[in-house]
C-alpha positions as CSV (number, residue, x, y, z in Angstrom):
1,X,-6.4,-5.9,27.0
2,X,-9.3,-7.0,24.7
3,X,-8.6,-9.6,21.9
4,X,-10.3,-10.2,18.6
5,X,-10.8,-12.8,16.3
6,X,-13.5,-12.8,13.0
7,X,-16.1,-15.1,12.7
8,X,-17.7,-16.1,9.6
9,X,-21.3,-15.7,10.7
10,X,-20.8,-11.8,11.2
11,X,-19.6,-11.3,14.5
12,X,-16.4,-9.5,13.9
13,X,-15.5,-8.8,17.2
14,X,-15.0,-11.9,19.3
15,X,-11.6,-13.6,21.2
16,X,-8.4,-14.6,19.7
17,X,-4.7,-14.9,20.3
18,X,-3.5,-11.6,18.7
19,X,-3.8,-8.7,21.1
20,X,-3.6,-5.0,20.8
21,X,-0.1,-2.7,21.0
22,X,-0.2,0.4,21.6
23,X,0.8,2.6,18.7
24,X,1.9,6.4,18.8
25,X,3.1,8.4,15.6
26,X,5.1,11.7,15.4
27,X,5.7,13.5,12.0
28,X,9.4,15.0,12.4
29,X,11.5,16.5,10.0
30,X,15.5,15.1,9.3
31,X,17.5,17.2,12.1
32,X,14.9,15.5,14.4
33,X,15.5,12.1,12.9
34,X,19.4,12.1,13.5
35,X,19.0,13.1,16.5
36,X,16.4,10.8,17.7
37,X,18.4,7.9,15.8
38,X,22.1,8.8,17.5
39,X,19.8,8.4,21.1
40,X,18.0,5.6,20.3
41,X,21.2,3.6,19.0
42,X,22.5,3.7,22.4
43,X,19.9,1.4,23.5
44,X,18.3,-0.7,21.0
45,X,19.3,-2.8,17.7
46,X,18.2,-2.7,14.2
47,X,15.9,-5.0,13.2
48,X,17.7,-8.3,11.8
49,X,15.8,-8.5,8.6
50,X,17.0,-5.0,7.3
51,X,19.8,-4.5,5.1
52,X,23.5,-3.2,5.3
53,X,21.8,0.1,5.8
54,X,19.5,-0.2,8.4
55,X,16.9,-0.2,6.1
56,X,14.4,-1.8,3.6
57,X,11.5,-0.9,1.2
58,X,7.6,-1.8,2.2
59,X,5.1,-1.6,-0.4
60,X,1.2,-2.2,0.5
61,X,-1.8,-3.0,-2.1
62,X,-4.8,-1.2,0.2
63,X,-8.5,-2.2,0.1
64,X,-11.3,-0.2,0.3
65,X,-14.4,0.2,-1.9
66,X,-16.4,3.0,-4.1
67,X,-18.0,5.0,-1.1
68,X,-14.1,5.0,0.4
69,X,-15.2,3.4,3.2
70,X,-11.9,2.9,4.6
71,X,-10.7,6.5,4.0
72,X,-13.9,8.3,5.4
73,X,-13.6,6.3,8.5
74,X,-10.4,7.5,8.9
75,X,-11.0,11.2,8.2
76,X,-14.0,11.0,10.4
77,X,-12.2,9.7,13.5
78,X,-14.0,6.4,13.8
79,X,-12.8,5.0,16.7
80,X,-12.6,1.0,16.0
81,X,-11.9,0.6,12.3
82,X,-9.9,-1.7,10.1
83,X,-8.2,-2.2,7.3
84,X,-6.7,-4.7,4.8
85,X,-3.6,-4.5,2.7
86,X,-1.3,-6.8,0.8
87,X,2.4,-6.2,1.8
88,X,5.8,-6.7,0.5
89,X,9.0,-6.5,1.1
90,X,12.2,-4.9,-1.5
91,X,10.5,-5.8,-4.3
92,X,10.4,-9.7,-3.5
93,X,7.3,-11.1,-4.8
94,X,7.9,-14.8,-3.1
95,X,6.8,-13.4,0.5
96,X,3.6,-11.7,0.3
97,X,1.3,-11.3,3.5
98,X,-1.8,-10.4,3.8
99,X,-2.9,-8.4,6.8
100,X,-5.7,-6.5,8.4
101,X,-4.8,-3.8,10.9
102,X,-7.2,-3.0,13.5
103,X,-7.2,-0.1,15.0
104,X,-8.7,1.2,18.5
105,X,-7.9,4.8,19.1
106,X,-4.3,4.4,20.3
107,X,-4.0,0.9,20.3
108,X,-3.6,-1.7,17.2
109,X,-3.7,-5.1,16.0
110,X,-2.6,-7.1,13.1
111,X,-3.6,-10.1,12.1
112,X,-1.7,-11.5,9.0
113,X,-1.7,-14.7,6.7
114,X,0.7,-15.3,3.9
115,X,-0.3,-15.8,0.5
116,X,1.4,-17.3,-2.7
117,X,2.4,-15.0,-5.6
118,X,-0.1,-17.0,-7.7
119,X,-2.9,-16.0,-5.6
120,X,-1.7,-13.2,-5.2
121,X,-2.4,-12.2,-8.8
122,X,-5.5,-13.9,-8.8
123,X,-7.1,-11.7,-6.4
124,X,-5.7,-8.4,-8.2
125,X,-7.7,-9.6,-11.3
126,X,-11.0,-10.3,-9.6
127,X,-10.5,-14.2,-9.7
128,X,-11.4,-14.8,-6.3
129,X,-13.4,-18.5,-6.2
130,X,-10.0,-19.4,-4.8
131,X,-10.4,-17.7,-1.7
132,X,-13.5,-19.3,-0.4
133,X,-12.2,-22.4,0.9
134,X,-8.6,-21.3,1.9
135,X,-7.0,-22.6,4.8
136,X,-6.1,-18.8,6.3
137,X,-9.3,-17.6,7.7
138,X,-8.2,-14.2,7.2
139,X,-8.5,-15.1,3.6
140,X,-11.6,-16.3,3.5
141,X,-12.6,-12.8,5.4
142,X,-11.2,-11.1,3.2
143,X,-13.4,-12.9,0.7
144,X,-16.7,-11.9,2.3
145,X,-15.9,-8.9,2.5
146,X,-15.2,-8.4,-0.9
147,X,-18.4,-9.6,-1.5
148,X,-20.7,-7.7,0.9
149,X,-18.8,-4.7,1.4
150,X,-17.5,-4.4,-2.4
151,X,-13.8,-4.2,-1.1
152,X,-11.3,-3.7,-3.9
153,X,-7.8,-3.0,-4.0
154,X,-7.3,1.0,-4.1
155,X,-3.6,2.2,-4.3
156,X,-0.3,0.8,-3.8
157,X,1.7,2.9,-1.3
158,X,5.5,2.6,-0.6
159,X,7.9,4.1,1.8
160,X,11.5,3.0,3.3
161,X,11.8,1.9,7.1
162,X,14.1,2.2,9.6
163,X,13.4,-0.5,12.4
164,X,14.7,0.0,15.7
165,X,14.1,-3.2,18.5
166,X,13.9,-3.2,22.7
167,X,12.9,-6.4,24.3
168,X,11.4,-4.7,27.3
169,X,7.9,-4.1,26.8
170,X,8.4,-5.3,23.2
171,X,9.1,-2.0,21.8
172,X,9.6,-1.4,17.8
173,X,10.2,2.0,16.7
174,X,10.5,3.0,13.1
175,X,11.3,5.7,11.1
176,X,9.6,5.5,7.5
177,X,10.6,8.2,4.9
178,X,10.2,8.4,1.1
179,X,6.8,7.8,1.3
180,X,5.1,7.1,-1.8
181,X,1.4,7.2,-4.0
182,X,0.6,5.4,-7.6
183,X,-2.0,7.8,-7.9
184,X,-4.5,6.8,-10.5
185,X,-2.1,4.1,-11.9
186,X,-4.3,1.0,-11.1
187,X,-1.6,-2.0,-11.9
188,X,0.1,-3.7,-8.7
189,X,2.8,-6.2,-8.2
190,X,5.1,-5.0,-11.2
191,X,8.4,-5.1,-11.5
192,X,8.7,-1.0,-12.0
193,X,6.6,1.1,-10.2
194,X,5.0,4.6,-11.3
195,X,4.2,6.4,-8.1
196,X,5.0,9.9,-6.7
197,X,6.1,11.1,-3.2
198,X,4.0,12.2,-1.0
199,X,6.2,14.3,1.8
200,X,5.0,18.2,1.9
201,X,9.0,18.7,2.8
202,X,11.5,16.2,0.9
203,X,12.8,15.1,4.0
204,X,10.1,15.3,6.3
205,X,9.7,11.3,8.2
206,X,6.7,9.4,10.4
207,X,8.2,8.3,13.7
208,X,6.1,5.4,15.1
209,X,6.5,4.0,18.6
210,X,4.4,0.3,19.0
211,X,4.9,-1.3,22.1
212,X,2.9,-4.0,24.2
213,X,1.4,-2.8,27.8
214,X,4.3,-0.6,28.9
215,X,6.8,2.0,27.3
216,X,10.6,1.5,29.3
217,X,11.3,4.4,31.1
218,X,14.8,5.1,28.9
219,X,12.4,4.8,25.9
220,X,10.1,7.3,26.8
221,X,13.4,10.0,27.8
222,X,14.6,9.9,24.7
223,X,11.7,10.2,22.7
224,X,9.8,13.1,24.6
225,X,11.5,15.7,23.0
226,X,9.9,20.0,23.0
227,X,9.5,19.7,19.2
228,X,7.7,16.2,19.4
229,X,4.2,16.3,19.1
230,X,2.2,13.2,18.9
231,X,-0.1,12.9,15.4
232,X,-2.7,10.3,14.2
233,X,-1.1,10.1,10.7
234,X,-2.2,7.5,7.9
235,X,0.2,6.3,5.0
236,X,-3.0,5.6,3.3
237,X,-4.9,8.5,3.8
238,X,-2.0,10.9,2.8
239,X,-1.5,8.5,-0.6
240,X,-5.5,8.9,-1.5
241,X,-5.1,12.7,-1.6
242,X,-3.9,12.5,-5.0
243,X,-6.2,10.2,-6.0
């Protein structure tokens, strides 16, 4: 499995310790859900950072710049692409991560670096000197890129997840609902949120199976389902419809 790591003189593609998952998606509506959750319960555990739920809120800051670089590449079904985000967690602004996702067809990669709140800010207003000489080099590609790919952040997009965990193969499955646009509303990190949902039904859901090399068997049977049907769908692509 190939591995990737950025360099600063512009090779982008060269090795490093992260390594590509596969990732599959399914859009299902909520009789699927149940069902799918009442199986996979049987055999895997909630993820141990979720709440008394099951469940917690994701919000993402995306990047991409005037030409919608990000999006067309998407739409037109470029096969390598990437993309950065700033993510959050229930509204806590003391963990922030930055991450880019790399995507090969049906595999994926992130790489990820944690940033203060302080920077955080600082990078939303333009005030990116900062950034140069950081320690992360994510960061500092982030930076670049900025610079000679006129990278900005886009749209904040927010959804609920589900996690589900299974330690063979290193399997994570998810079921993310409520998802969530700001539209043209261009302030991030704020205490309240002006955003509209997204979902063509109000309870329609994104199923997303990652895993490492190898799906488990007793995965597989309960997620091959008649009505399942496999989908390349993107948070941010659905959110940059409406703006």
């Amino acid at each position: 499995m190939g591995q990737l790591q950025y360099s600063m003189e512009g090779e982008d593609w060269v090795n490093r310790e992260e390594k590509f998952r596969h990732e599959l998606k399914y859009r299902i509506g909520y009789a699927q859900y149940i069902e799918l959750r009442n199986r996979l319960r049987t055999v895997m555990r909630s993820d141990l950072h979720t709440g008394a739920d099951g469940r917690y809120l994701i919000r993402s800051i995306y990047f991409d710049n005037y030409m919608d670089k990000v999006l067309r590449e998407k739409a037109d079904g470029v096969p390598v692409r990437e993309k950065f985000r700033i993510r959050y967690y229930n509204d806590d602004f003391t963990y922030l991560t930055l991450e880019k996702k790399i995507k090969k067809n049906d595999l994926c990669m992130k790489i990820d670096a944690q940033i203060t709140e302080k920077e955080c800010r600082e990078l939303l207003e333009g005030r990116t000197e900062w950034m140069r000489e950081h320690s992360e080099s994510l960061v500092r590609e982030l930076y670049a890129k900025m610079h000679y790919q006129m990278l900005r952040p886009r749209v904040l997009v927010s959804y609920i997840r589900e996690p589900y965990i299974y330690q063979a193969g290193n399997v994570r499955i998810t079921f993310d609902s409520h998802i969530r646009t700001t539209l043209y509303h261009r302030d991030f990190l704020e205490e309240r949120v002006i955003d509209i949902d997204t979902a063509g039904e109000p309870q329609d859901m994104v199923l997303e199976v990652k895993y490492d090399t190898f799906l488990p068997e007793i995965i597989r049977q309960i997620i091959q389902t008649n009505t399942l049907r496999q989908t390349a769908f993107s948070k941010y692509e659905v959110c940059r419809r409406f703006g």
